[in-house]
mmCIF file of the N, C-alpha and C atoms, coordinates in Angstrom:
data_MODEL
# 
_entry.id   MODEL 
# 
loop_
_atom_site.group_PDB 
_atom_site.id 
_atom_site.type_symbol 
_atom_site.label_atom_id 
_atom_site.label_alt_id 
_atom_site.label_comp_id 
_atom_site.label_asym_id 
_atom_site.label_entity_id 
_atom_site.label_seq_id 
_atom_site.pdbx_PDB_ins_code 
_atom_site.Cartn_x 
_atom_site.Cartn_y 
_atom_site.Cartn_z 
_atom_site.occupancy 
_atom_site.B_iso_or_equiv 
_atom_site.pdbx_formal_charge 
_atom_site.auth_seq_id 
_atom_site.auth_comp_id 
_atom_site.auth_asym_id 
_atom_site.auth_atom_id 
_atom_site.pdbx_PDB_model_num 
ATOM 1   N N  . UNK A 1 1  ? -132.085 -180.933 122.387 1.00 0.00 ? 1  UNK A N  1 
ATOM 2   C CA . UNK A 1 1  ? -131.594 -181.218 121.050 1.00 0.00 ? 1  UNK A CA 1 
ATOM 3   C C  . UNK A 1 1  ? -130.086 -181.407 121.119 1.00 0.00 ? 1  UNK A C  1 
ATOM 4   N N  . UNK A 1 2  ? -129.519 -182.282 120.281 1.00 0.00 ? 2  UNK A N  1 
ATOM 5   C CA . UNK A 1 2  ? -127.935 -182.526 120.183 1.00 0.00 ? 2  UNK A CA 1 
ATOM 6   C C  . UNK A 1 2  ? -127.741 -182.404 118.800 1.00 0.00 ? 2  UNK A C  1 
ATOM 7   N N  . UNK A 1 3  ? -126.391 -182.279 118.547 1.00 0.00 ? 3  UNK A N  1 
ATOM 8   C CA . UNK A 1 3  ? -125.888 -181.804 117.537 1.00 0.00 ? 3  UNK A CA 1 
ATOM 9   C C  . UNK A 1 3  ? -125.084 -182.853 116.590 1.00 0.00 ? 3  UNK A C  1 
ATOM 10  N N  . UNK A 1 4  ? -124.717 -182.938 115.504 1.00 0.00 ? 4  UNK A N  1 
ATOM 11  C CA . UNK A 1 4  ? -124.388 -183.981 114.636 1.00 0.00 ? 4  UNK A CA 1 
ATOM 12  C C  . UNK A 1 4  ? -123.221 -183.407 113.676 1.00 0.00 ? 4  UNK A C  1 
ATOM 13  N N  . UNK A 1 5  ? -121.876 -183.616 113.924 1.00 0.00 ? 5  UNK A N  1 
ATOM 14  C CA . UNK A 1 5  ? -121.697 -184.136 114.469 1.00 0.00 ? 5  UNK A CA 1 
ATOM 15  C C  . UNK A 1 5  ? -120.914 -183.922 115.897 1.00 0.00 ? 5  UNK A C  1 
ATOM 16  N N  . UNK A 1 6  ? -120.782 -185.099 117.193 1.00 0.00 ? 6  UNK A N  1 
ATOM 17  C CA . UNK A 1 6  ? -120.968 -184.805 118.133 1.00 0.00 ? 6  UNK A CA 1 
ATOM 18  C C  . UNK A 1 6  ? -119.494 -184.063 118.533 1.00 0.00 ? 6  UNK A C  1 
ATOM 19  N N  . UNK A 1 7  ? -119.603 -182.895 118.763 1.00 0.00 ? 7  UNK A N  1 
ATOM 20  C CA . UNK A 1 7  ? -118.132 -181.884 119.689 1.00 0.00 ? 7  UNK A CA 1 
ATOM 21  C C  . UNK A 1 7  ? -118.426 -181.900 120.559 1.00 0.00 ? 7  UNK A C  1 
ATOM 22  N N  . UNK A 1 8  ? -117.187 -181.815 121.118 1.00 0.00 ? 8  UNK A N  1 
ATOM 23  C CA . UNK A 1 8  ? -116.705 -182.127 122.961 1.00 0.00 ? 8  UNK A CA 1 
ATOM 24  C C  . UNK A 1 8  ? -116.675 -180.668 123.584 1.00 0.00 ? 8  UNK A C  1 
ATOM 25  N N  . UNK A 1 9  ? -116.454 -179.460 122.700 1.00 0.00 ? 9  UNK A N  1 
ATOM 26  C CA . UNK A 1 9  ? -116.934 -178.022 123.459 1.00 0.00 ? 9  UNK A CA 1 
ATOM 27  C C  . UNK A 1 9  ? -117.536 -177.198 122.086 1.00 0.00 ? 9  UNK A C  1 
ATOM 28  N N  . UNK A 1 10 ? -117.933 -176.026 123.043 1.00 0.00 ? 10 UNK A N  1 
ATOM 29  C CA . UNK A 1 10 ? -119.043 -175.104 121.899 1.00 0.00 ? 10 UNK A CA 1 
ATOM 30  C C  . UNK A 1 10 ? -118.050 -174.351 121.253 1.00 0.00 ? 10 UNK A C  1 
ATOM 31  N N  . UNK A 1 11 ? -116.727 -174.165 121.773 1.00 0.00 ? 11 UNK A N  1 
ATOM 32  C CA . UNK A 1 11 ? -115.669 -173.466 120.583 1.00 0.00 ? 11 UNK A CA 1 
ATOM 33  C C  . UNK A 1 11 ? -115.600 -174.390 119.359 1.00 0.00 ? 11 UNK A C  1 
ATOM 34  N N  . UNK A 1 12 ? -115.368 -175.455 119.860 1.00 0.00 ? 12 UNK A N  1 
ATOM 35  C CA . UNK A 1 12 ? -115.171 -176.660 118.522 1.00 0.00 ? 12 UNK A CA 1 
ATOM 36  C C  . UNK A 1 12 ? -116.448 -176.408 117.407 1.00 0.00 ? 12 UNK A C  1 
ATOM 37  N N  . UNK A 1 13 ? -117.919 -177.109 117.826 1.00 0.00 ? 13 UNK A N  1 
ATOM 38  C CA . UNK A 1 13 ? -118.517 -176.207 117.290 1.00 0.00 ? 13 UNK A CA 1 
ATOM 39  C C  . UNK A 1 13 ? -118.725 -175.029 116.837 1.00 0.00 ? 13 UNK A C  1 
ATOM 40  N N  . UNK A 1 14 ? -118.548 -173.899 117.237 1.00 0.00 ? 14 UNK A N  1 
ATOM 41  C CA . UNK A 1 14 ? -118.606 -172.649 116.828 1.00 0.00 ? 14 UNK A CA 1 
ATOM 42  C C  . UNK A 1 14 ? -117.406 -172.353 115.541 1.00 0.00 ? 14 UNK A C  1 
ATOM 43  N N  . UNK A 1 15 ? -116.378 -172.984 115.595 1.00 0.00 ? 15 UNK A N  1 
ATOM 44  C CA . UNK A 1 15 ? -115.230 -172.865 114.528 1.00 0.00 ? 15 UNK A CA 1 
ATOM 45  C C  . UNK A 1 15 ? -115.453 -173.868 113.631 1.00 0.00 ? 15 UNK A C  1 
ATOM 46  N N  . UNK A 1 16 ? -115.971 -175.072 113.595 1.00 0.00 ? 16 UNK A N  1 
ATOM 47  C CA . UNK A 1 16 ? -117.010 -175.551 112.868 1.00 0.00 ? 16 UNK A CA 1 
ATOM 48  C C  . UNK A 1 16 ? -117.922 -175.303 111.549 1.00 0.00 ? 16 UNK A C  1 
ATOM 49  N N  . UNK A 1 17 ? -119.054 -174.661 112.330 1.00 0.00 ? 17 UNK A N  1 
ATOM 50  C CA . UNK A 1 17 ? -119.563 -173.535 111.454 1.00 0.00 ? 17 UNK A CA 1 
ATOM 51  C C  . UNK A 1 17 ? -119.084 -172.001 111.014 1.00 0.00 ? 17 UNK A C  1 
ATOM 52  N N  . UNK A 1 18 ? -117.890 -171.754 111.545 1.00 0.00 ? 18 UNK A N  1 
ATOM 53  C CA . UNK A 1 18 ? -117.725 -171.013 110.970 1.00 0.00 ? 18 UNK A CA 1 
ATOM 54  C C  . UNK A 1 18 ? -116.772 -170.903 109.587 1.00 0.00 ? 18 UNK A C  1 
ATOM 55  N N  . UNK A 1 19 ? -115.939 -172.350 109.728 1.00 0.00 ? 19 UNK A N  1 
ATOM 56  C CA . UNK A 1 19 ? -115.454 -173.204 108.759 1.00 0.00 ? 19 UNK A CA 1 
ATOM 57  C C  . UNK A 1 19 ? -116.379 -173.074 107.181 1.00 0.00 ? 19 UNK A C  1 
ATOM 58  N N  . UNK A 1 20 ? -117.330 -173.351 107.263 1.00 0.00 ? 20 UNK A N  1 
ATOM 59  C CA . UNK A 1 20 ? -118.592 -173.843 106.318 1.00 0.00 ? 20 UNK A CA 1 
ATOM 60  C C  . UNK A 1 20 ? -118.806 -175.552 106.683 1.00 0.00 ? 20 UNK A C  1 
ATOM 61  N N  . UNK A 1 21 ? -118.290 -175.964 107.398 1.00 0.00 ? 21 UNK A N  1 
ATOM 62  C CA . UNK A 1 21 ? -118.543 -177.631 107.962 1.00 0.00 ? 21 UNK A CA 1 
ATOM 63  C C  . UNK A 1 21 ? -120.511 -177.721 108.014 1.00 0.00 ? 21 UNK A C  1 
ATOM 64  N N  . UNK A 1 22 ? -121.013 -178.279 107.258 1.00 0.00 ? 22 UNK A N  1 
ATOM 65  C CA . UNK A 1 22 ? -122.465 -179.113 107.633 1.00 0.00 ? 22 UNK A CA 1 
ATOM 66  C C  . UNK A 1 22 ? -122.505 -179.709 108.596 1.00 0.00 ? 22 UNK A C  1 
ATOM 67  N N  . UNK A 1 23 ? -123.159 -178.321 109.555 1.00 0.00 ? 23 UNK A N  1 
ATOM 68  C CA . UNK A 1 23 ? -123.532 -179.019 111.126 1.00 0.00 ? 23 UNK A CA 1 
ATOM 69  C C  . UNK A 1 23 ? -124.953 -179.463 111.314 1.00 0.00 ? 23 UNK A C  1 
ATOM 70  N N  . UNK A 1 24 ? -125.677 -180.768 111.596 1.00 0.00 ? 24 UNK A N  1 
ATOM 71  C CA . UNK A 1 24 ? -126.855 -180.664 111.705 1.00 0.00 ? 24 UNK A CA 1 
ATOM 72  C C  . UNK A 1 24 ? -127.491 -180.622 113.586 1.00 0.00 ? 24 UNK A C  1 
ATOM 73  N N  . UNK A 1 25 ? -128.756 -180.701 113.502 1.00 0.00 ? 25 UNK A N  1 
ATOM 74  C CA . UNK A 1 25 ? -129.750 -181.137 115.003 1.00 0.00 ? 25 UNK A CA 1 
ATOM 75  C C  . UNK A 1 25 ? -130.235 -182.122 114.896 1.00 0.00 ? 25 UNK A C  1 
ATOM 76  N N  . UNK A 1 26 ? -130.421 -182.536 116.124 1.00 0.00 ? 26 UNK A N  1 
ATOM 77  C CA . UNK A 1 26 ? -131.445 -183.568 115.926 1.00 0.00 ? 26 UNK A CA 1 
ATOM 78  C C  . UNK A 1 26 ? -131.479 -183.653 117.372 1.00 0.00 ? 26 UNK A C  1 
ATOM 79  N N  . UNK A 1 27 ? -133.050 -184.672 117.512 1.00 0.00 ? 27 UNK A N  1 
ATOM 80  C CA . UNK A 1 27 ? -133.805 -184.886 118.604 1.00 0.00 ? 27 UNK A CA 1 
ATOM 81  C C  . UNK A 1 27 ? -133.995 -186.294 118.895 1.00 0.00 ? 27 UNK A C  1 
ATOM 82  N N  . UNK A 1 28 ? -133.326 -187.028 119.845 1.00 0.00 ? 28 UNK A N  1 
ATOM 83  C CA . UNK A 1 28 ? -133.337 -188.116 120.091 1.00 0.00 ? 28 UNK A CA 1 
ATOM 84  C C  . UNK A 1 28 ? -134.448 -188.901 120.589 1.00 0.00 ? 28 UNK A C  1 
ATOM 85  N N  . UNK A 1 29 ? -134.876 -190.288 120.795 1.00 0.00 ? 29 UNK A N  1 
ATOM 86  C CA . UNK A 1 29 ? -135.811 -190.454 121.375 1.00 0.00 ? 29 UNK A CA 1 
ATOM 87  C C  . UNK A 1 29 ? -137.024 -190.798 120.447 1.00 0.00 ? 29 UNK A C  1 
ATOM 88  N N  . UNK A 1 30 ? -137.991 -190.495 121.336 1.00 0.00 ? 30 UNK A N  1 
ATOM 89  C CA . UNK A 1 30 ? -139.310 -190.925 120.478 1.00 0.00 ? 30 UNK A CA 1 
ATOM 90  C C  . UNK A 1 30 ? -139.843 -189.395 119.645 1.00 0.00 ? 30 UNK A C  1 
ATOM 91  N N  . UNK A 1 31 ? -139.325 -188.700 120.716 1.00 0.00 ? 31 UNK A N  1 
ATOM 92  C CA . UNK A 1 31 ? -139.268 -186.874 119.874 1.00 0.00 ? 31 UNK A CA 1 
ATOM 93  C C  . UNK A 1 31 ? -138.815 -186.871 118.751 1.00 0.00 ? 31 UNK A C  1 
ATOM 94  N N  . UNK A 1 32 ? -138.069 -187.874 118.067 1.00 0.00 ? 32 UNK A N  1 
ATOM 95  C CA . UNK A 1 32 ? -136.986 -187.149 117.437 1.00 0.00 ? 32 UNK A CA 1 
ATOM 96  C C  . UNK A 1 32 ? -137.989 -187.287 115.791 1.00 0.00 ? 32 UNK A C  1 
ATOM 97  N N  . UNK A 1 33 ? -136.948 -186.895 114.603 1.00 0.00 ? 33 UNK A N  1 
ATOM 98  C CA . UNK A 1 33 ? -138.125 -186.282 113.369 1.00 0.00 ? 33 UNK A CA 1 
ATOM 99  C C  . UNK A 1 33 ? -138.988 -185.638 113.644 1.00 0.00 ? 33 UNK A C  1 
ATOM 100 N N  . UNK A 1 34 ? -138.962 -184.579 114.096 1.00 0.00 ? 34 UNK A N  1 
ATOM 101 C CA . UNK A 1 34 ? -139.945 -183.230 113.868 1.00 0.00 ? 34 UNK A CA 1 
ATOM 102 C C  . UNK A 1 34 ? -138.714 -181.942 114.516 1.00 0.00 ? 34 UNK A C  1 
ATOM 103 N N  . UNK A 1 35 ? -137.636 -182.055 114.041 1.00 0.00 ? 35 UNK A N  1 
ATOM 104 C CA . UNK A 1 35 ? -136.736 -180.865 114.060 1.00 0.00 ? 35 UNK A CA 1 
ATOM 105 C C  . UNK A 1 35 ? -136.706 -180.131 113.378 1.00 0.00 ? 35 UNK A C  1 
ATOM 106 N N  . UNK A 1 36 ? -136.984 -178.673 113.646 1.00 0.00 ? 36 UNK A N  1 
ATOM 107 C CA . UNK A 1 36 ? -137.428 -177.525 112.759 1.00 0.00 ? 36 UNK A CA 1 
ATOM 108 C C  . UNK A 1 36 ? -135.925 -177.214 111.794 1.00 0.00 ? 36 UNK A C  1 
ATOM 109 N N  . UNK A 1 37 ? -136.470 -177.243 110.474 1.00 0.00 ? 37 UNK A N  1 
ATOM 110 C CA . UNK A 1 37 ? -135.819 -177.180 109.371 1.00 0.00 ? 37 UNK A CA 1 
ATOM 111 C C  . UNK A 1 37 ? -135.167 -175.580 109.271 1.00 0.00 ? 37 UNK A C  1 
ATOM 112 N N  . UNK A 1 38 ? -135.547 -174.866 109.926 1.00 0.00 ? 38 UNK A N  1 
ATOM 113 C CA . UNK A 1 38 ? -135.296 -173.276 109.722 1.00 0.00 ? 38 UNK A CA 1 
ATOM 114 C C  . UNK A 1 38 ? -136.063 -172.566 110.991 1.00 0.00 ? 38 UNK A C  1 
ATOM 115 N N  . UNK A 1 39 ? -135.038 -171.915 111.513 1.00 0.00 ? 39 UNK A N  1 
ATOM 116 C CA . UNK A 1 39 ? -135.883 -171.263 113.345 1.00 0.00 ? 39 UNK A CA 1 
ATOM 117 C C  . UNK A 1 39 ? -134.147 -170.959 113.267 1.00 0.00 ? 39 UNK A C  1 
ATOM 118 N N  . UNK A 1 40 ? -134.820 -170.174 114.564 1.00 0.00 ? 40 UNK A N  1 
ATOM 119 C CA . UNK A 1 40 ? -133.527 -169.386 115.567 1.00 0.00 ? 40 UNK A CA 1 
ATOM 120 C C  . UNK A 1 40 ? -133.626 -169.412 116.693 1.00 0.00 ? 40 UNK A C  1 
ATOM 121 N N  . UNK A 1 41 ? -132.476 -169.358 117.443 1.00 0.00 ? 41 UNK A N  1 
ATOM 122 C CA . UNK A 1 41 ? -132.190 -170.067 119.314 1.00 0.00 ? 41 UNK A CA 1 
ATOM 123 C C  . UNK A 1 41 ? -132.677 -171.038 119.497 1.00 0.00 ? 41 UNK A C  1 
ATOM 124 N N  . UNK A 1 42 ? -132.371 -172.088 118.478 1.00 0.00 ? 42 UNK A N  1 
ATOM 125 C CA . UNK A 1 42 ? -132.946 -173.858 119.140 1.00 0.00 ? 42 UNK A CA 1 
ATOM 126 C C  . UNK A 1 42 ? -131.633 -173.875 120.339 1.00 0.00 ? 42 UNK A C  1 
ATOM 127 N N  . UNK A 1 43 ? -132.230 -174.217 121.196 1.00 0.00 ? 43 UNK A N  1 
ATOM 128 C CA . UNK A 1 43 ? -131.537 -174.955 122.164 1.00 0.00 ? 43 UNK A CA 1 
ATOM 129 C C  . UNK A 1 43 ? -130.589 -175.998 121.993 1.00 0.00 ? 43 UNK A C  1 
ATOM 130 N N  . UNK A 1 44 ? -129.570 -176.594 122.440 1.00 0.00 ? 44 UNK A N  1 
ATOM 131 C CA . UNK A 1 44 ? -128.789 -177.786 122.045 1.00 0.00 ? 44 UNK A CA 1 
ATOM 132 C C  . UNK A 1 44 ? -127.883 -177.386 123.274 1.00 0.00 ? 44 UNK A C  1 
ATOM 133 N N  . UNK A 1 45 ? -127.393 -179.153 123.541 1.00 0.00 ? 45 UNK A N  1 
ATOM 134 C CA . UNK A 1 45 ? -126.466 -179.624 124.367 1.00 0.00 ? 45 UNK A CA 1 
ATOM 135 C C  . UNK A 1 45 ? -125.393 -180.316 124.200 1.00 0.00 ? 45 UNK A C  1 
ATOM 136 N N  . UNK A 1 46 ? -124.210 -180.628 124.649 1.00 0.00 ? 46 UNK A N  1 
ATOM 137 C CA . UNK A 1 46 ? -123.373 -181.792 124.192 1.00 0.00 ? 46 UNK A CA 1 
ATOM 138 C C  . UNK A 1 46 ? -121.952 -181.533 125.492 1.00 0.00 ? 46 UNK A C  1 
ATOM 139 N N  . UNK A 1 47 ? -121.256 -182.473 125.339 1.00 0.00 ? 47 UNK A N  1 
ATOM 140 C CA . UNK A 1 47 ? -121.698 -183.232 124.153 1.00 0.00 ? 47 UNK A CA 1 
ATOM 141 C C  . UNK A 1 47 ? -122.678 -184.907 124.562 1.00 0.00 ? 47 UNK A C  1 
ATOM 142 N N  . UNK A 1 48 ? -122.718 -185.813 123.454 1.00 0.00 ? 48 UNK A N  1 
ATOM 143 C CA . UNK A 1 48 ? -124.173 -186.276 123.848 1.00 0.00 ? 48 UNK A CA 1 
ATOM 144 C C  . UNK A 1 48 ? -123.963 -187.393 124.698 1.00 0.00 ? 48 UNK A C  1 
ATOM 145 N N  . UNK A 1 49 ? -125.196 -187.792 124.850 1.00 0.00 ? 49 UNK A N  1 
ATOM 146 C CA . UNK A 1 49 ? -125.156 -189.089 126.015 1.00 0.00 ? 49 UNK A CA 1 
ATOM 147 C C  . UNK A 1 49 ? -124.246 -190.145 125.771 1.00 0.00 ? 49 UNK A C  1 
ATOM 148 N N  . UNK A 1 50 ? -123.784 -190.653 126.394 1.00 0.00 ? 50 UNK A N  1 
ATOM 149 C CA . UNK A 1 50 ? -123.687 -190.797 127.541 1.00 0.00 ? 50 UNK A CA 1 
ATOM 150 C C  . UNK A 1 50 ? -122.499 -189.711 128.699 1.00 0.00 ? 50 UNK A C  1 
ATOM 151 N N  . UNK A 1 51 ? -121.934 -189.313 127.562 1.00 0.00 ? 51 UNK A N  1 
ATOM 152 C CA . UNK A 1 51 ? -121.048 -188.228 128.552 1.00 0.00 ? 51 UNK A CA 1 
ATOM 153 C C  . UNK A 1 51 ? -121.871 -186.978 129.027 1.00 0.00 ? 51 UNK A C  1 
ATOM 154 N N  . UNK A 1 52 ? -121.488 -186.756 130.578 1.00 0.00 ? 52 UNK A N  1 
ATOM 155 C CA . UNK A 1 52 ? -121.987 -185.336 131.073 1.00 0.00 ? 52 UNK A CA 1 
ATOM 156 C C  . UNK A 1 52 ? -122.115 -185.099 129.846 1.00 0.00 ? 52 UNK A C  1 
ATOM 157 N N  . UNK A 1 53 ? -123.361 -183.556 129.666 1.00 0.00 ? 53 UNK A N  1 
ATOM 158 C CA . UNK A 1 53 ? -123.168 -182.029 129.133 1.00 0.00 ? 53 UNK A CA 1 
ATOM 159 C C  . UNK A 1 53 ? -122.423 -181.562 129.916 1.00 0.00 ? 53 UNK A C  1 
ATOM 160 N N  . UNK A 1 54 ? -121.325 -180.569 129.232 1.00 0.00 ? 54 UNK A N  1 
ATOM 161 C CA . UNK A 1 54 ? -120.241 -179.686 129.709 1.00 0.00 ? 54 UNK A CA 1 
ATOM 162 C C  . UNK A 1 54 ? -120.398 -178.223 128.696 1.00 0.00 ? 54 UNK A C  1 
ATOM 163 N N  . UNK A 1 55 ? -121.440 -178.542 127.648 1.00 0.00 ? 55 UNK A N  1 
ATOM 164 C CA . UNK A 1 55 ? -122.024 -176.795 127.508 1.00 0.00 ? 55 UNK A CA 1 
ATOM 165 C C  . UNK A 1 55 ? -123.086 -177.141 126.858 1.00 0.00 ? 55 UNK A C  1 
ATOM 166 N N  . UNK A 1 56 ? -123.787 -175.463 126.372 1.00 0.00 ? 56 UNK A N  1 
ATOM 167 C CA . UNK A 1 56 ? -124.763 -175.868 125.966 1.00 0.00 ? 56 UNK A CA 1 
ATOM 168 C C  . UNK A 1 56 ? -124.865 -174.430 125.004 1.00 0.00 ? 56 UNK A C  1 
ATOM 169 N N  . UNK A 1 57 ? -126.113 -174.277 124.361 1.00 0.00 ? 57 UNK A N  1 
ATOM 170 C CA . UNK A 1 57 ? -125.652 -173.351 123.010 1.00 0.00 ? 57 UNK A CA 1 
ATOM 171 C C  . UNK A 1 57 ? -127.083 -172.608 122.568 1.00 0.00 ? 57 UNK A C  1 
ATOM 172 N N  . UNK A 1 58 ? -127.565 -172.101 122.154 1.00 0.00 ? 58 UNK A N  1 
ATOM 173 C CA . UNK A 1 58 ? -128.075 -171.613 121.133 1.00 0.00 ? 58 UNK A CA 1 
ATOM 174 C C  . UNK A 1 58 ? -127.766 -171.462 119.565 1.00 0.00 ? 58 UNK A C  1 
ATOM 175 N N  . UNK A 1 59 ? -128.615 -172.187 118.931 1.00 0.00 ? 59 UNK A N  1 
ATOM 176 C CA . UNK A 1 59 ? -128.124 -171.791 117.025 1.00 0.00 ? 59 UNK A CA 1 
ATOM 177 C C  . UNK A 1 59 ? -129.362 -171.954 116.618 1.00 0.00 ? 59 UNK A C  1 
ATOM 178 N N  . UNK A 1 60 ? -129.329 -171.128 115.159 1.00 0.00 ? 60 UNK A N  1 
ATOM 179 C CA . UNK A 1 60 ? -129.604 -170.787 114.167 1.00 0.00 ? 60 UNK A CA 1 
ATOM 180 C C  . UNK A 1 60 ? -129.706 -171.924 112.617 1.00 0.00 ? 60 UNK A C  1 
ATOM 181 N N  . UNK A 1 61 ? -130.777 -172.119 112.653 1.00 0.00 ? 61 UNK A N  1 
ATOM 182 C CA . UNK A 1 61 ? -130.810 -173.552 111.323 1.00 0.00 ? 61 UNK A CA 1 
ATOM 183 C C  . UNK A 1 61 ? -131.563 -172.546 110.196 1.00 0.00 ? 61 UNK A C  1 
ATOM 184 N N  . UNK A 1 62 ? -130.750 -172.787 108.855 1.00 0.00 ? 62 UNK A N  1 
ATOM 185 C CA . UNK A 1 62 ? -131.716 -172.546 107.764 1.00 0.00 ? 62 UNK A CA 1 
ATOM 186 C C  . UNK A 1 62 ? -131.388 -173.694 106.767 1.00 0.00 ? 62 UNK A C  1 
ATOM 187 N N  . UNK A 1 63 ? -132.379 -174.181 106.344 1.00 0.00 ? 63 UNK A N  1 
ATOM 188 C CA . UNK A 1 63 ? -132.281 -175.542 105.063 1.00 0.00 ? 63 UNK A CA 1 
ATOM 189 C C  . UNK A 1 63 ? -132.002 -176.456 105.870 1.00 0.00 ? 63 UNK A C  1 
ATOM 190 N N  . UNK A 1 64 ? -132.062 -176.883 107.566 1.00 0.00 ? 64 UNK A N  1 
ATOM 191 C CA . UNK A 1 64 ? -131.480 -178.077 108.196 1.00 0.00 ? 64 UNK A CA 1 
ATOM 192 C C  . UNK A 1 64 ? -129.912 -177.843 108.595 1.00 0.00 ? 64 UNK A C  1 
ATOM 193 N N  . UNK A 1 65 ? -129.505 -176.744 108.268 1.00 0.00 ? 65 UNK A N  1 
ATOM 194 C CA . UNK A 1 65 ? -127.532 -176.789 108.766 1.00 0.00 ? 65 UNK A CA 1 
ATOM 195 C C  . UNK A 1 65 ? -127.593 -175.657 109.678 1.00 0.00 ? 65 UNK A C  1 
ATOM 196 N N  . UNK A 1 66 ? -126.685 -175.940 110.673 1.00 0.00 ? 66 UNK A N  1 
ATOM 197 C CA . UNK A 1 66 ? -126.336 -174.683 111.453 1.00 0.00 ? 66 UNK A CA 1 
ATOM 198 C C  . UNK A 1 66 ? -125.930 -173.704 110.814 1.00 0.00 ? 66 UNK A C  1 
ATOM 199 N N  . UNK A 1 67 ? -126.038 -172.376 111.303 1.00 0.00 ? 67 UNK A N  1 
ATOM 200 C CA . UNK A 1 67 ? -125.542 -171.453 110.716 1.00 0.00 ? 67 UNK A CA 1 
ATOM 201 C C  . UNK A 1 67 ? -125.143 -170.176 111.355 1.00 0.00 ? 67 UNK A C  1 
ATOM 202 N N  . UNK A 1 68 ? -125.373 -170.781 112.641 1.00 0.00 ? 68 UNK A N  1 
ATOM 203 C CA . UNK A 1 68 ? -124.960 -169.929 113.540 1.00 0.00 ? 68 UNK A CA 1 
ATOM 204 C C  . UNK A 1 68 ? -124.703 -170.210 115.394 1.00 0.00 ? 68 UNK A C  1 
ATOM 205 N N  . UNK A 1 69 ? -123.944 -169.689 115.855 1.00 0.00 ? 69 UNK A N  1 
ATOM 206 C CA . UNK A 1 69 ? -123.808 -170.475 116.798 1.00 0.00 ? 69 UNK A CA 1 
ATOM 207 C C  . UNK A 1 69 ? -123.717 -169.313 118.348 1.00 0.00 ? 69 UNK A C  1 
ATOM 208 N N  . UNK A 1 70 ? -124.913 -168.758 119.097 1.00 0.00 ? 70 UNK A N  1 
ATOM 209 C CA . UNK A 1 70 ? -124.812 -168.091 120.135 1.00 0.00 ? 70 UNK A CA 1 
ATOM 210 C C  . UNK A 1 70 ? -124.076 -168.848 121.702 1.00 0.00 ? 70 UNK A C  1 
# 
Protein backbone atom coordinates (compact mmCIF):
# COMPACT_ATOMS: atom_id res chain seq x y z
CA UNK A 1 0.00 0.00 0.00
CA UNK A 2 1.25 3.72 -0.67
CA UNK A 3 0.25 6.68 0.73
CA UNK A 4 -1.44 9.90 -0.74
CA UNK A 5 -0.09 12.23 -0.51
CA UNK A 6 3.31 10.98 -1.66
CA UNK A 7 6.36 11.89 1.32
CA UNK A 8 9.85 11.34 0.74
CA UNK A 9 10.38 10.08 4.65
CA UNK A 10 8.09 8.62 7.48
CA UNK A 11 8.99 11.76 9.73
CA UNK A 12 7.37 13.91 7.00
CA UNK A 13 4.50 11.75 7.21
CA UNK A 14 4.29 11.22 10.75
CA UNK A 15 4.26 15.27 11.35
CA UNK A 16 1.73 15.24 8.75
CA UNK A 17 -0.74 13.51 10.62
CA UNK A 18 0.04 14.78 13.40
CA UNK A 19 -0.65 18.26 11.91
CA UNK A 20 -4.47 17.13 11.27
CA UNK A 21 -3.31 17.03 7.30
CA UNK A 22 -5.86 14.29 5.40
CA UNK A 23 -3.57 11.52 4.79
CA UNK A 24 -5.05 8.81 2.65
CA UNK A 25 -3.97 4.75 1.29
CA UNK A 26 -4.30 3.35 -1.46
CA UNK A 27 -3.48 0.23 -3.49
CA UNK A 28 -2.19 0.45 -6.82
CA UNK A 29 -2.65 -1.81 -9.64
CA UNK A 30 -5.38 -4.10 -10.41
CA UNK A 31 -5.61 -4.54 -6.35
CA UNK A 32 -6.36 -1.30 -5.93
CA UNK A 33 -10.31 -0.21 -4.58
CA UNK A 34 -10.73 -2.57 -1.91
CA UNK A 35 -8.63 -0.51 0.79
CA UNK A 36 -9.89 -1.04 4.18
CA UNK A 37 -11.77 2.04 5.27
CA UNK A 38 -10.95 1.51 9.10
CA UNK A 39 -8.16 -1.32 10.42
CA UNK A 40 -4.89 -0.96 12.20
CA UNK A 41 -1.09 -1.75 11.11
CA UNK A 42 -1.89 -1.53 7.33
CA UNK A 43 1.33 -1.79 5.96
CA UNK A 44 2.60 1.08 3.56
CA UNK A 45 5.71 2.10 1.70
CA UNK A 46 7.16 5.15 0.00
CA UNK A 47 7.97 6.83 -1.18
CA UNK A 48 6.15 5.57 -4.43
CA UNK A 49 7.22 4.15 -7.66
CA UNK A 50 9.20 4.86 -9.38
CA UNK A 51 11.67 5.97 -6.69
CA UNK A 52 13.41 3.28 -4.38
CA UNK A 53 11.34 2.70 -0.99
CA UNK A 54 13.60 4.33 1.59
CA UNK A 55 10.96 3.48 4.54
CA UNK A 56 8.21 1.89 5.34
CA UNK A 57 5.42 2.26 8.16
CA UNK A 58 2.62 0.94 9.84
CA UNK A 59 -0.81 3.15 10.32
CA UNK A 60 -3.94 3.28 11.57
CA UNK A 61 -7.14 4.37 9.16
CA UNK A 62 -10.53 5.35 10.60
CA UNK A 63 -13.26 6.94 8.02
CA UNK A 64 -10.37 6.40 5.15
CA UNK A 65 -7.62 9.07 6.83
CA UNK A 66 -4.60 8.19 8.61
CA UNK A 67 -4.57 8.60 12.00
CA UNK A 68 -1.81 7.26 13.11
CA UNK A 69 1.49 6.55 12.21
CA UNK A 70 3.83 3.46 13.87
Amino acid sequence: MYISPNFKTKKLLREAVMSGRKVTIFQPGPFGGSEPQNAKGIAIEGPHYPAAHSWYAQVDVVDGFVTKVK
